[in-house]
N, CA, C and O atoms as CSV, one atom per row, in Angstrom:
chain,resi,resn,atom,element,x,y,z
A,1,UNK,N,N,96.663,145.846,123.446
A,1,UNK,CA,C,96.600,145.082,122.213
A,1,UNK,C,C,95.196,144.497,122.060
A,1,UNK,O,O,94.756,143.686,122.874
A,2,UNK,N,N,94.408,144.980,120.856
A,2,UNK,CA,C,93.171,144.215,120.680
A,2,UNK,C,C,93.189,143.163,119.566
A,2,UNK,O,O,93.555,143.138,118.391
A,3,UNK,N,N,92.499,142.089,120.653
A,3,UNK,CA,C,92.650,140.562,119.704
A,3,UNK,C,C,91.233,140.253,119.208
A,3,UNK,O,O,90.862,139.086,119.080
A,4,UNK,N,N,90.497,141.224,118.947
A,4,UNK,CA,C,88.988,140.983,118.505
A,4,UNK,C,C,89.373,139.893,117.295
A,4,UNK,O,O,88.502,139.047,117.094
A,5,UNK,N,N,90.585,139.813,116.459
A,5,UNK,CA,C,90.534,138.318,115.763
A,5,UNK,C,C,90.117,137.112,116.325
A,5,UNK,O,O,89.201,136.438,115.854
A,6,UNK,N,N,90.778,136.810,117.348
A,6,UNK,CA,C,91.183,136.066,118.314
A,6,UNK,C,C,89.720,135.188,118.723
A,6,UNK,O,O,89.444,134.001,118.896
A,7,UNK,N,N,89.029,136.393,118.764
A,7,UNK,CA,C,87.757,136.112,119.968
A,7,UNK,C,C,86.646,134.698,119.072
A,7,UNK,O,O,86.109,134.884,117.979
A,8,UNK,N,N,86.549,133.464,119.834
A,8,UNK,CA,C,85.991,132.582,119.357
A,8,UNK,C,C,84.734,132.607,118.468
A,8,UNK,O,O,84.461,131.950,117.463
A,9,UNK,N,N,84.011,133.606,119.165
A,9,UNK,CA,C,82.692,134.129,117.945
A,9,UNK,C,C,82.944,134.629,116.891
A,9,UNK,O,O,82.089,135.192,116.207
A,10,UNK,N,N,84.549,134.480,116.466
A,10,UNK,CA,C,84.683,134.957,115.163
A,10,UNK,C,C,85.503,134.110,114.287
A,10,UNK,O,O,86.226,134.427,113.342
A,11,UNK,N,N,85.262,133.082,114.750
A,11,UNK,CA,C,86.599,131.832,114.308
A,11,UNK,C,C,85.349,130.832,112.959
A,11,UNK,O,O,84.653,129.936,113.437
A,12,UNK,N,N,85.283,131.009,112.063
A,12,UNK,CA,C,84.833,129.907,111.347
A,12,UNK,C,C,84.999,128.492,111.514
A,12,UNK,O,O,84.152,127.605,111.405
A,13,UNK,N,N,86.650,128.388,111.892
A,13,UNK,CA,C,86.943,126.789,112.249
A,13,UNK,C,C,86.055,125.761,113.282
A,13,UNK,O,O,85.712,124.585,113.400
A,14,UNK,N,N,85.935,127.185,113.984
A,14,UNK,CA,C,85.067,126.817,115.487
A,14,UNK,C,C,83.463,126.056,114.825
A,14,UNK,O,O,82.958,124.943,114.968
A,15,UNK,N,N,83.098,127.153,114.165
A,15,UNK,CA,C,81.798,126.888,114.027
A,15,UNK,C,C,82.015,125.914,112.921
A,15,UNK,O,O,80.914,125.363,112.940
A,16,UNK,N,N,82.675,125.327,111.977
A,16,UNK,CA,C,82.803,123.546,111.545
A,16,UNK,C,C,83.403,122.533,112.381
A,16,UNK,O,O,83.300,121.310,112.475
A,17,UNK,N,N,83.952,123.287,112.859
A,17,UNK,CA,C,84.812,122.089,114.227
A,17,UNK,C,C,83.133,121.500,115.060
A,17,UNK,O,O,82.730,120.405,114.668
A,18,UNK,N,N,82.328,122.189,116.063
A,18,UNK,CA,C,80.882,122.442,116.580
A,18,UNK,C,C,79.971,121.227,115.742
A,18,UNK,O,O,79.504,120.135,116.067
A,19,UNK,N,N,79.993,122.172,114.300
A,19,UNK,CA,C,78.780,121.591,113.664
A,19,UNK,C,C,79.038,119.882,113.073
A,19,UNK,O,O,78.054,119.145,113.018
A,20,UNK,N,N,80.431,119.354,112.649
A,20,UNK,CA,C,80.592,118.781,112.740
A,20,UNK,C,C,81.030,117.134,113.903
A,20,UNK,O,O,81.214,115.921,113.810
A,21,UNK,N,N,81.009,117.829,114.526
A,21,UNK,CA,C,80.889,117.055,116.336
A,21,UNK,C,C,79.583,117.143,116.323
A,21,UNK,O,O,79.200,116.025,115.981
A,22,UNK,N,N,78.725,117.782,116.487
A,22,UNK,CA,C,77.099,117.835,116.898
A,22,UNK,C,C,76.381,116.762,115.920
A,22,UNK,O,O,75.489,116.024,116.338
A,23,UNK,N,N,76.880,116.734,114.480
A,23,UNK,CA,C,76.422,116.423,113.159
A,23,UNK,C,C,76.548,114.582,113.569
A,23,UNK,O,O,75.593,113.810,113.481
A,24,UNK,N,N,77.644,114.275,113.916
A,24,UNK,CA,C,78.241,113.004,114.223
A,24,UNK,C,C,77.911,111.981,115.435
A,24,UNK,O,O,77.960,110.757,115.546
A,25,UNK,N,N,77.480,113.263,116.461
A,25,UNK,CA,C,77.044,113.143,117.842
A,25,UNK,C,C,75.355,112.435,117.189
A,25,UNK,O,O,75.044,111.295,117.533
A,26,UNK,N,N,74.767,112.950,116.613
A,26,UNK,CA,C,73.276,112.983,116.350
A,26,UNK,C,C,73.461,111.539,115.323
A,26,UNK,O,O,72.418,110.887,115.270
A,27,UNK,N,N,74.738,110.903,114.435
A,27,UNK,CA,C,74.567,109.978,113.637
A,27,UNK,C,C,74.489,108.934,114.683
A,27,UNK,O,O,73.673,108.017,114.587
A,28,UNK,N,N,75.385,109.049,115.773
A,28,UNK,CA,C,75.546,107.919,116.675
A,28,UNK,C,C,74.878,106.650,116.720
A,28,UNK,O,O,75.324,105.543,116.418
A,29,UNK,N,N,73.408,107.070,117.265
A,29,UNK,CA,C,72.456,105.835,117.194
A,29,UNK,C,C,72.082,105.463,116.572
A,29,UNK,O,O,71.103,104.812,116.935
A,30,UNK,N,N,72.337,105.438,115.270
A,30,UNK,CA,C,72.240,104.341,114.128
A,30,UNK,C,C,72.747,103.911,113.827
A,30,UNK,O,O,72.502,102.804,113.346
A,31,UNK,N,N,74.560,104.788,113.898
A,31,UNK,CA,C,75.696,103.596,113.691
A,31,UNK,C,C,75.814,102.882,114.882
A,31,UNK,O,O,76.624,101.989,114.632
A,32,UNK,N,N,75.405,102.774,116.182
A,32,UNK,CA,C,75.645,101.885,116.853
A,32,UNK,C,C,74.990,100.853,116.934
A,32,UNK,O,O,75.345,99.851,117.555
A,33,UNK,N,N,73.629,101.030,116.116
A,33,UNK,CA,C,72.719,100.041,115.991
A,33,UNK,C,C,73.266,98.694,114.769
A,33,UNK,O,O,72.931,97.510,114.740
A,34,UNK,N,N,74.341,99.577,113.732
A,34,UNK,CA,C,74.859,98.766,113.035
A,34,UNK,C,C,76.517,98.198,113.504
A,34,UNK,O,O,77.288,97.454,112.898
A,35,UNK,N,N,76.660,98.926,114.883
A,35,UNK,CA,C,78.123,98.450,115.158
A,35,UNK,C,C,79.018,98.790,114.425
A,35,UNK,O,O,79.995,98.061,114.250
A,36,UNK,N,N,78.882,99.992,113.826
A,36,UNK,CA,C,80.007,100.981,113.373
A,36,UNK,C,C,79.940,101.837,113.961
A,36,UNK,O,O,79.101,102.131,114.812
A,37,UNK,N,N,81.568,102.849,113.297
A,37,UNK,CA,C,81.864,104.090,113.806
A,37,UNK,C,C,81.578,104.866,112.302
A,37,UNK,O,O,81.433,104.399,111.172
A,38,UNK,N,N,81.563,106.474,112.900
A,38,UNK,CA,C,81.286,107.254,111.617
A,38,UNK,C,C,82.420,107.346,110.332
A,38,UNK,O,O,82.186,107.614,109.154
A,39,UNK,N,N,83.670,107.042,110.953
A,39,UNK,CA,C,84.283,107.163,109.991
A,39,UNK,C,C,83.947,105.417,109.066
A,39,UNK,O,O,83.895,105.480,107.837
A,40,UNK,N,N,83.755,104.053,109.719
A,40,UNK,CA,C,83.689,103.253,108.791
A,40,UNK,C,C,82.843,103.179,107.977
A,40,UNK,O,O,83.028,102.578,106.919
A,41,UNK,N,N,81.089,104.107,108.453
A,41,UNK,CA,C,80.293,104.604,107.123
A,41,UNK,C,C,80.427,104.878,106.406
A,41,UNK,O,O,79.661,104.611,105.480
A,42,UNK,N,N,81.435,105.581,106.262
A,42,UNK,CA,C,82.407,107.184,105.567
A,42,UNK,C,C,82.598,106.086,104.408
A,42,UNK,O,O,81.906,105.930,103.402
A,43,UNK,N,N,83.927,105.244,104.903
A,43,UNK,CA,C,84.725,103.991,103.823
A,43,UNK,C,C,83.275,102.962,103.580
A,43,UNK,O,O,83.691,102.100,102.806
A,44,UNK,N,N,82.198,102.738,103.795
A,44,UNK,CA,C,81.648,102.062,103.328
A,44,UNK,C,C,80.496,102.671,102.730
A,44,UNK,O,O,79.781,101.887,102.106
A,45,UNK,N,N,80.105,103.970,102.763
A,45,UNK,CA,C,79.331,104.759,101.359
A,45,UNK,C,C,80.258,104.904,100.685
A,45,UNK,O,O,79.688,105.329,99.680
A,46,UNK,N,N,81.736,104.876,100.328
A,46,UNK,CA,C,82.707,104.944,98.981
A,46,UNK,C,C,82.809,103.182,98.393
A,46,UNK,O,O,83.212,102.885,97.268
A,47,UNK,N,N,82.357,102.199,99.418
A,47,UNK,CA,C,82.551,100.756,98.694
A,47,UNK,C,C,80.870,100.679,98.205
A,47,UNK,O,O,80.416,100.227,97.154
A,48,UNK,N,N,80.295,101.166,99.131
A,48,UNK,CA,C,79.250,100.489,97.970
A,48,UNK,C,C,79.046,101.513,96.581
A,48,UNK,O,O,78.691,101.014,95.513
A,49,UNK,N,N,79.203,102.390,96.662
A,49,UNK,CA,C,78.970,103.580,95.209
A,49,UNK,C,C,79.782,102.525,93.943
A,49,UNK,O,O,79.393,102.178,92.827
A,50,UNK,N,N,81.295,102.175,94.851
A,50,UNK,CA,C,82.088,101.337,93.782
A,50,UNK,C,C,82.845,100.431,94.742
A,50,UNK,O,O,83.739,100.778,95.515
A,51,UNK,N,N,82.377,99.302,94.579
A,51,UNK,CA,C,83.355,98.144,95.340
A,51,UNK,C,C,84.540,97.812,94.472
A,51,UNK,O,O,84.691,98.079,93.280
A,52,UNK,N,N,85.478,97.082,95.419
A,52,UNK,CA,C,86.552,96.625,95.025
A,52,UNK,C,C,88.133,98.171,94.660
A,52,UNK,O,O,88.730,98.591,93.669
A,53,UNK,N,N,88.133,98.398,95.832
A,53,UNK,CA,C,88.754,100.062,94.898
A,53,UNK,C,C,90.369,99.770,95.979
A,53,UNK,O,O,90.401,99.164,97.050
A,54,UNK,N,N,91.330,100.300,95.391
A,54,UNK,CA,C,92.121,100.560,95.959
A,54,UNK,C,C,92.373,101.446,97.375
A,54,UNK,O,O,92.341,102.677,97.353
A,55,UNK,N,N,92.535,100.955,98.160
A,55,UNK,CA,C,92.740,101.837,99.602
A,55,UNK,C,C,93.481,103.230,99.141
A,55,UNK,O,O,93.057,104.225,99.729
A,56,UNK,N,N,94.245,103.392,98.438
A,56,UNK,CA,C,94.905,104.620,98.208
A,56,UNK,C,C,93.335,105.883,97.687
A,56,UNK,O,O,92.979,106.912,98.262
A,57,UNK,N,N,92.855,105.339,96.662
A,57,UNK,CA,C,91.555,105.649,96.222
A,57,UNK,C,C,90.627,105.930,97.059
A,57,UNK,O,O,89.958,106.892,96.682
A,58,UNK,N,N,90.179,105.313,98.438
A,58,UNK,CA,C,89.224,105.441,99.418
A,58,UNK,C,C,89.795,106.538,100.307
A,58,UNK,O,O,89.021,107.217,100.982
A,59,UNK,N,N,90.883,106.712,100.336
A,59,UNK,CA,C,91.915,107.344,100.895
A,59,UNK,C,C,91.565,109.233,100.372
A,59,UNK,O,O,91.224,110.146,101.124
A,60,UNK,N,N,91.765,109.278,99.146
A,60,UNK,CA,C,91.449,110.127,98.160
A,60,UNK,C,C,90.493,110.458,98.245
A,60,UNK,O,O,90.467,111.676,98.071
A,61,UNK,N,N,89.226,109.914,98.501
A,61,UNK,CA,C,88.154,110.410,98.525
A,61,UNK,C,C,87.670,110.951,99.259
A,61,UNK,O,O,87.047,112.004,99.123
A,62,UNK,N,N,88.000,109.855,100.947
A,62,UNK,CA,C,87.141,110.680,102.109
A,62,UNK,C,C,88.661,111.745,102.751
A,62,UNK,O,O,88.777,112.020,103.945
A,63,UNK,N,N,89.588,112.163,101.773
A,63,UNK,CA,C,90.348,113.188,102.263
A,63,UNK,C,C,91.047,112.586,103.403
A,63,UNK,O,O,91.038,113.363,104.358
A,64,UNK,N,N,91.661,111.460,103.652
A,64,UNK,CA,C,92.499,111.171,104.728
A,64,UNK,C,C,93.521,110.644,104.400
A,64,UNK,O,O,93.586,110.417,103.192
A,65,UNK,N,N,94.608,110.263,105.154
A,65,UNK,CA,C,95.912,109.896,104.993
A,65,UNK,C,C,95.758,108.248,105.033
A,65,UNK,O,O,95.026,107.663,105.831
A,66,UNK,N,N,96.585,107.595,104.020
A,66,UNK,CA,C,96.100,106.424,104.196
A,66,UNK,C,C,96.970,105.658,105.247
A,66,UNK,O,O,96.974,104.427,105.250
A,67,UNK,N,N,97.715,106.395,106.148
A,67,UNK,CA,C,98.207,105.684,107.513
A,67,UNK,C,C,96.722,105.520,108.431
A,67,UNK,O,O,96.428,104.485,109.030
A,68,UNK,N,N,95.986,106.593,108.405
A,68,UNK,CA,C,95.280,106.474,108.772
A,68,UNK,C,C,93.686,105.451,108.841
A,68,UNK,O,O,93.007,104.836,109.663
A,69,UNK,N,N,93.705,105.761,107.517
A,69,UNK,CA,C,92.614,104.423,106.842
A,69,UNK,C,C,92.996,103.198,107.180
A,69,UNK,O,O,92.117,102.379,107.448
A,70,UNK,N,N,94.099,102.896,107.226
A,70,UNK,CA,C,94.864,101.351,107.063
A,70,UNK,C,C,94.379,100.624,108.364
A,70,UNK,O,O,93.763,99.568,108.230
A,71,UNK,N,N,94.618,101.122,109.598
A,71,UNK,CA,C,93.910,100.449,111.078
A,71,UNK,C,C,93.052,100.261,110.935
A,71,UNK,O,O,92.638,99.144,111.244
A,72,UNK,N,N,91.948,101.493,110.209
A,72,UNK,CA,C,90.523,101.142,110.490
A,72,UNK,C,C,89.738,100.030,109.475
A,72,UNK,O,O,88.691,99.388,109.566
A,73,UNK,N,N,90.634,100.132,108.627
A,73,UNK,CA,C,90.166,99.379,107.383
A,73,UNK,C,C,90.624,97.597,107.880
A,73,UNK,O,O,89.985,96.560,107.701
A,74,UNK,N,N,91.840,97.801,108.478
A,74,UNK,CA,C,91.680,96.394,109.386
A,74,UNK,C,C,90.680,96.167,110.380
A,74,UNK,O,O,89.979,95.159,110.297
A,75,UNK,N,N,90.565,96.800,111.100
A,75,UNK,CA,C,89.509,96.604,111.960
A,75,UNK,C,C,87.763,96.445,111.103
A,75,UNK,O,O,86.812,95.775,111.505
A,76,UNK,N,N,87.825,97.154,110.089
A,76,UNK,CA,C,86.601,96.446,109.502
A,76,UNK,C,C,86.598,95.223,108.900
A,76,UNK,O,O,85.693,94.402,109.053
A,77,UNK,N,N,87.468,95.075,108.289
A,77,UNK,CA,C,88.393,93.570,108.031
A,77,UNK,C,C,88.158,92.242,108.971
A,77,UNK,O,O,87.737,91.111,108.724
A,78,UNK,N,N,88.473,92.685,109.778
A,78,UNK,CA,C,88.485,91.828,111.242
A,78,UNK,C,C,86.743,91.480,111.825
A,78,UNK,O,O,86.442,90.366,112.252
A,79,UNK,N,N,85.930,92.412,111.759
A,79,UNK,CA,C,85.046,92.577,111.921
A,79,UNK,C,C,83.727,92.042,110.847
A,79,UNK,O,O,82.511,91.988,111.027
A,80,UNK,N,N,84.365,91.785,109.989
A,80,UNK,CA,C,83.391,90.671,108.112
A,80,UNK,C,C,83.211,91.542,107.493
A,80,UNK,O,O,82.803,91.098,106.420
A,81,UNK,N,N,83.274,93.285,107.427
A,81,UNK,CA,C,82.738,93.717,106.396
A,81,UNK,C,C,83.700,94.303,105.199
A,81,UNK,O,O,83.329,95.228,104.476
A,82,UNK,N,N,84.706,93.795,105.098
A,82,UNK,CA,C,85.419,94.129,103.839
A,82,UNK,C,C,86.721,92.988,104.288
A,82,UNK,O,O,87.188,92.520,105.326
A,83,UNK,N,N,86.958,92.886,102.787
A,83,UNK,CA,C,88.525,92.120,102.695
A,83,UNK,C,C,89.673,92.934,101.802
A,83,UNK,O,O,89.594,93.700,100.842
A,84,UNK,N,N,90.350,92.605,102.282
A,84,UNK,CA,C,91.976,93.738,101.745
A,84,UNK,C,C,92.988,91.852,100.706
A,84,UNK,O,O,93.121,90.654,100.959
A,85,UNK,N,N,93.315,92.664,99.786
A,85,UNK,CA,C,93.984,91.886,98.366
A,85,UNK,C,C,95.474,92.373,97.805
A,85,UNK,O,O,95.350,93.500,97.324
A,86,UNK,N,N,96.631,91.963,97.727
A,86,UNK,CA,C,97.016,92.525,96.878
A,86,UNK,C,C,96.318,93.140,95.711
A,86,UNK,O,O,95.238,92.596,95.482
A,87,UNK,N,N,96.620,94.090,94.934
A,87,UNK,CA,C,96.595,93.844,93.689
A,87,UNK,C,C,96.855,92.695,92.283
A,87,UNK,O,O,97.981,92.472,91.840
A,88,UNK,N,N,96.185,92.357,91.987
A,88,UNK,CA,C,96.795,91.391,90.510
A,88,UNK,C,C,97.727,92.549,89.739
A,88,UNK,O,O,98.950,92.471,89.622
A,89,UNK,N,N,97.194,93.242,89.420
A,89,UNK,CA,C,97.955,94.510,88.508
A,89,UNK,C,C,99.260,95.446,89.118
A,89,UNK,O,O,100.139,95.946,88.417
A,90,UNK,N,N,99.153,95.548,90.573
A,90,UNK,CA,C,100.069,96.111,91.069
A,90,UNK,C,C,100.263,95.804,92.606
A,90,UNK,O,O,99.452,96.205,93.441
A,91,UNK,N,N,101.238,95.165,92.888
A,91,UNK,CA,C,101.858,94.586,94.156
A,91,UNK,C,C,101.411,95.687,95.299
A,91,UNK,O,O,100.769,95.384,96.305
A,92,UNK,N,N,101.800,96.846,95.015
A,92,UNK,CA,C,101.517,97.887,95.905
A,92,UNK,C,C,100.079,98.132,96.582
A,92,UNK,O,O,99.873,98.223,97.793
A,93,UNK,N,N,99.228,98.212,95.659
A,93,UNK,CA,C,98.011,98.269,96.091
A,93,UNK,C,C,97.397,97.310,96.883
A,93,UNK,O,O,97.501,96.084,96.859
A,94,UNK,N,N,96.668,98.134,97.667
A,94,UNK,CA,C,95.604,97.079,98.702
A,94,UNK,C,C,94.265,97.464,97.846
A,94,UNK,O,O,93.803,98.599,97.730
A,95,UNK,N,N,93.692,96.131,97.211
A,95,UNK,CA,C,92.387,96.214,96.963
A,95,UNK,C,C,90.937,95.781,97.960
A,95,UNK,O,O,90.431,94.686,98.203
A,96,UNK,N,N,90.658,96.847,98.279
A,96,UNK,CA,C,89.220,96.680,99.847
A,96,UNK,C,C,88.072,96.141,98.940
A,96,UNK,O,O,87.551,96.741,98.001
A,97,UNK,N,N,87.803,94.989,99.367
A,97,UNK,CA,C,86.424,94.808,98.947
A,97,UNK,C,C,85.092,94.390,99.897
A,97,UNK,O,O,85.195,93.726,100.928
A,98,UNK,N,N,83.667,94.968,99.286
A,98,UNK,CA,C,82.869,94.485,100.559
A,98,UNK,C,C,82.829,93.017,100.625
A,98,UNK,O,O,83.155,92.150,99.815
A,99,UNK,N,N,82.371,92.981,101.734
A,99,UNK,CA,C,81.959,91.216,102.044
A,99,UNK,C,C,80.762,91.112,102.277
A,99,UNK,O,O,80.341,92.084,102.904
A,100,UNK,N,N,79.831,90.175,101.994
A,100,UNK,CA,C,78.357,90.000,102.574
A,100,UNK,C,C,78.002,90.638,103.187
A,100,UNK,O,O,77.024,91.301,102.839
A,101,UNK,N,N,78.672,90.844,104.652
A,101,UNK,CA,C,78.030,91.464,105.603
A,101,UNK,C,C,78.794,93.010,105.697
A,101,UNK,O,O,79.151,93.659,106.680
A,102,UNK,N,N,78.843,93.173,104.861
A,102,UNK,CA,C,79.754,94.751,104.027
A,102,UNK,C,C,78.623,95.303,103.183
A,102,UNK,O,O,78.280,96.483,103.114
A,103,UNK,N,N,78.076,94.225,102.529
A,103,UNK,CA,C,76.603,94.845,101.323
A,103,UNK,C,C,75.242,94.992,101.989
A,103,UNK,O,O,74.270,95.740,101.886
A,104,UNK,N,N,75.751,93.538,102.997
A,104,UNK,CA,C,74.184,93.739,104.075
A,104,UNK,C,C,74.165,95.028,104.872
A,104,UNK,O,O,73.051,95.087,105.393
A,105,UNK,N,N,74.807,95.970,105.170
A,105,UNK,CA,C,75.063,96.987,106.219
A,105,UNK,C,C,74.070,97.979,105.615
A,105,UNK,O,O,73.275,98.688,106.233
A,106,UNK,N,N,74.288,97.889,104.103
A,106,UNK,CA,C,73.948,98.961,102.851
A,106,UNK,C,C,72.422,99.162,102.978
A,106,UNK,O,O,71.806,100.159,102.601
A,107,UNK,N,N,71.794,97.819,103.694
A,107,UNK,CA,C,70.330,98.115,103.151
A,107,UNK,C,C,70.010,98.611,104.600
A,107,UNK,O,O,69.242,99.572,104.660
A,108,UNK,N,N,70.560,98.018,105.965
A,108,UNK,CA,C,70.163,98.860,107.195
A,108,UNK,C,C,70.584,100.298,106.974
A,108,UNK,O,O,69.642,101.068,107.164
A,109,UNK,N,N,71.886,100.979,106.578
A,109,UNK,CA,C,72.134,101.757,106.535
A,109,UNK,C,C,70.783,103.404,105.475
A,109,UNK,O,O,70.672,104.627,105.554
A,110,UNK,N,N,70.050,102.136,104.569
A,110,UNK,CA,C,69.540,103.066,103.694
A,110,UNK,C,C,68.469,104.356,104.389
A,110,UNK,O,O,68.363,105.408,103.759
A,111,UNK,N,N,67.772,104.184,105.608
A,111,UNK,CA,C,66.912,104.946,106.201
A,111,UNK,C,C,68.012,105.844,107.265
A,111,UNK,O,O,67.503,105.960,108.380
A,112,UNK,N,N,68.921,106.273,107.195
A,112,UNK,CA,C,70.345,107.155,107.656
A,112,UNK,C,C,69.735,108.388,107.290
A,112,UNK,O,O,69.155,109.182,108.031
A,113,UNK,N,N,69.926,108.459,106.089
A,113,UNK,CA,C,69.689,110.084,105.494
A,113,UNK,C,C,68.272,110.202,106.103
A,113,UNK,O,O,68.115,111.116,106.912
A,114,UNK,N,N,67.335,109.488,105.856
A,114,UNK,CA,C,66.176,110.127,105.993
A,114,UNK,C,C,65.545,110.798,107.172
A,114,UNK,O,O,64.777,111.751,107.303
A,115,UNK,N,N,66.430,109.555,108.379
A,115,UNK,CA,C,66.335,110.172,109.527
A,115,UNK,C,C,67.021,111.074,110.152
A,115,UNK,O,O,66.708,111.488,111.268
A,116,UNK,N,N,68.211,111.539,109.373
A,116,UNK,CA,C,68.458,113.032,109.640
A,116,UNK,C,C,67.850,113.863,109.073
A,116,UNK,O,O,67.872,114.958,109.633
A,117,UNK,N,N,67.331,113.805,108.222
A,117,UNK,CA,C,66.762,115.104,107.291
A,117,UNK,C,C,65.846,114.958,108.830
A,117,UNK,O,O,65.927,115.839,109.687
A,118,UNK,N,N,65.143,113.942,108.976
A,118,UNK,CA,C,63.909,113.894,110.164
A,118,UNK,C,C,64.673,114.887,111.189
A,118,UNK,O,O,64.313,116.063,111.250
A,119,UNK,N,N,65.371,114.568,111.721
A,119,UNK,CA,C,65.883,115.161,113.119
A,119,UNK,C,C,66.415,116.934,112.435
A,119,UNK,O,O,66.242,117.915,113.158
A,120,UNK,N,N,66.804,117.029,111.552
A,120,UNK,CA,C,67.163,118.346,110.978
A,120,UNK,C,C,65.991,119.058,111.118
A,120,UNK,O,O,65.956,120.209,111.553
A,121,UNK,N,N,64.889,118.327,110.715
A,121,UNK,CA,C,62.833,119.026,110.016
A,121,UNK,C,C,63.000,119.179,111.668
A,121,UNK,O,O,63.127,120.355,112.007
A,122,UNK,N,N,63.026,118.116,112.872
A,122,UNK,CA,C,62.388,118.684,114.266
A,122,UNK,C,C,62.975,119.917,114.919
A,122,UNK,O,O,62.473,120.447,115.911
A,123,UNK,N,N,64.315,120.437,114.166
A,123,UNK,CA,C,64.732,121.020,115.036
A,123,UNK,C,C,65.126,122.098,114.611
A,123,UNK,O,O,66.142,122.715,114.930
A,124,UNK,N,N,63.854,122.523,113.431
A,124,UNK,CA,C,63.983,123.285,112.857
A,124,UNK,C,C,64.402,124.138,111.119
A,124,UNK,O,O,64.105,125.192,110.557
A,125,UNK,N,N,65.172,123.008,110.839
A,125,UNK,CA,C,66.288,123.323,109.593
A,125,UNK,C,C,65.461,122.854,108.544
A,125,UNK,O,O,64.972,121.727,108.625
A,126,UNK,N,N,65.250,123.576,107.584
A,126,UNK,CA,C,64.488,123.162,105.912
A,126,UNK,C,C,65.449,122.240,105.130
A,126,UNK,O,O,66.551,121.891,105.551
A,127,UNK,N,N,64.919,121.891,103.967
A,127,UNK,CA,C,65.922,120.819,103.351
A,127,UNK,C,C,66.901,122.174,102.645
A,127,UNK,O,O,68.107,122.109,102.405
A,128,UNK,N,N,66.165,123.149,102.452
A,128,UNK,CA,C,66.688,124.333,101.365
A,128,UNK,C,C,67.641,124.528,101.804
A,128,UNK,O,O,68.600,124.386,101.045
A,129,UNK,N,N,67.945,124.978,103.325
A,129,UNK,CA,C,68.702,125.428,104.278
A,129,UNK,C,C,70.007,124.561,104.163
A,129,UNK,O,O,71.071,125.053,103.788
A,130,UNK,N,N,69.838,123.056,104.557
A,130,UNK,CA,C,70.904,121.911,104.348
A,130,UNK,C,C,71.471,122.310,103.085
A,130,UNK,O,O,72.652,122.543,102.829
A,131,UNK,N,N,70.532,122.352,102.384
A,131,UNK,CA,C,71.166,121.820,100.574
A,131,UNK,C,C,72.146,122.765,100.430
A,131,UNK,O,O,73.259,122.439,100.016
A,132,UNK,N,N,71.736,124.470,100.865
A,132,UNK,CA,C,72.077,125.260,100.552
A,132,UNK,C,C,73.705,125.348,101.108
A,132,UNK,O,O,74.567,125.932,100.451
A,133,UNK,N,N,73.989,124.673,102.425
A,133,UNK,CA,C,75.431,124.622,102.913
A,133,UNK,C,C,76.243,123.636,102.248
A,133,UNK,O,O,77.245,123.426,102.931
A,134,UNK,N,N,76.221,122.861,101.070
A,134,UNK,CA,C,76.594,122.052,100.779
A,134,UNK,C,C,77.617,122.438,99.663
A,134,UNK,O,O,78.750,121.957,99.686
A,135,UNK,N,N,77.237,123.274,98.722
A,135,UNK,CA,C,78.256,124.288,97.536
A,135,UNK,C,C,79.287,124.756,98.406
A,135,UNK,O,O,80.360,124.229,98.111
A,136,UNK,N,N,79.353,125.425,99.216
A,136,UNK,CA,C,80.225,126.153,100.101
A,136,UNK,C,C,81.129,125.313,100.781
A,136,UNK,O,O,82.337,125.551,100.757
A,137,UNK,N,N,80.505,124.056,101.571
A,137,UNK,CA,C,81.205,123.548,102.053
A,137,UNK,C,C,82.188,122.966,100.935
A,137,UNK,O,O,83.385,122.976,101.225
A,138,UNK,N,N,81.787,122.426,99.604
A,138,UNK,CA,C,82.363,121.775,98.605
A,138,UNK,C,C,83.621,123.050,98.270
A,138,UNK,O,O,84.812,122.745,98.223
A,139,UNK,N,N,83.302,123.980,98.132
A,139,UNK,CA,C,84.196,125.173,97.902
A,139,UNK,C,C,85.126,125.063,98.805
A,139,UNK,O,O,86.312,125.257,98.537
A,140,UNK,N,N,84.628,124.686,100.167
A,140,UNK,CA,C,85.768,125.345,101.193
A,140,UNK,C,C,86.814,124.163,101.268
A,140,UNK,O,O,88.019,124.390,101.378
A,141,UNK,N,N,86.266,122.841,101.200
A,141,UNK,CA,C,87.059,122.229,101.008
A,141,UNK,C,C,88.341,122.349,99.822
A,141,UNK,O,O,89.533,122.367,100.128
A,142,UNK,N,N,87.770,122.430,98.308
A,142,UNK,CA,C,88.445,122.579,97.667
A,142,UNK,C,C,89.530,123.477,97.624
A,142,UNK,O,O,90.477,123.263,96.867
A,143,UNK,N,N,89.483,124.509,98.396
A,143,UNK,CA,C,90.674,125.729,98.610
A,143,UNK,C,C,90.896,125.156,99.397
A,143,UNK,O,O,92.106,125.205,99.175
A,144,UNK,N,N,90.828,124.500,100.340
A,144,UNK,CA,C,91.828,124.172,101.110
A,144,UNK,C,C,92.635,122.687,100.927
A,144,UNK,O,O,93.635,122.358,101.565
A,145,UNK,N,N,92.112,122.070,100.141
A,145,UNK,CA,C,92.955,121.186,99.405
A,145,UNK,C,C,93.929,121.275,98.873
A,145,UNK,O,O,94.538,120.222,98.683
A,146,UNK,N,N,94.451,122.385,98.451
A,146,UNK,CA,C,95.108,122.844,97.180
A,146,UNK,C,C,96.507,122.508,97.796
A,146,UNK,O,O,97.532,122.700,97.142
């Protein structure tokens, strides 16, 4: 029986599973410099674009389950950089909003991108190259959303 499917050099998952661990591995020392994790960047580039949003909404965006969001979103909670609200309009909703030190994160956070593009330029990769995986990835997500 030949499983040439099988064989890992031919697995796409592999090679986003990889690039994304490596991608996250390399954000490290800057979120630790701000005392986050990558996913609370994640929820806090969706509060600052638009503060005050429903957790179901933040949920929606960065593609996760909001059992999941809900711990971490306490733990940022806990930590000063966002506060959780009922809704006025609807009981159900948790409204996340930043806190001071939720907006202050925004301006350490602003030299992030640049210093990956930096570490991308040392190690080879053009911006063309980046930009260029970015349609696809948007694609691949979207089929597999469905």
């Amino acid at each position: 029986m030949n499983n040439d499917n099988l064989r890992l050099d031919r697995q796409v998952c592999f090679r986003l599973y990889t690039a994304a661990r490596l991608l996250i591995q390399v954000y490290q020392p800057w979120l630790a410099q701000l005392g986050i994790t990558y996913t609370q960047y994640l929820v806090l580039m969706v509060l600052w674009e638009q503060d005050g949003l429903p957790l179901n909404a933040i949920s929606r965006r960065l593609f996760l389950e909001s059992n999941t969001l809900t711990p971490l979103v306490k733990r940022m909670e806990a930590m000063k950089m966002v506060t959780r609200k009922k809704s006025k309009d609807d009981a159900r909703q948790t409204i996340i909003t930043l806190t001071e030190h939720g907006r202050a994160l925004q301006q350490q956070a602003s030299v992030i991108p640049d210093c990956m593009a930096d570490v991308l330029h040392e190690r080879g990769m053009t911006d063309e190259e980046f930009a260029a995986i970015i349609p696809t990835l948007d694609h691949l997500i979207e089929a597999l959303n469905e």
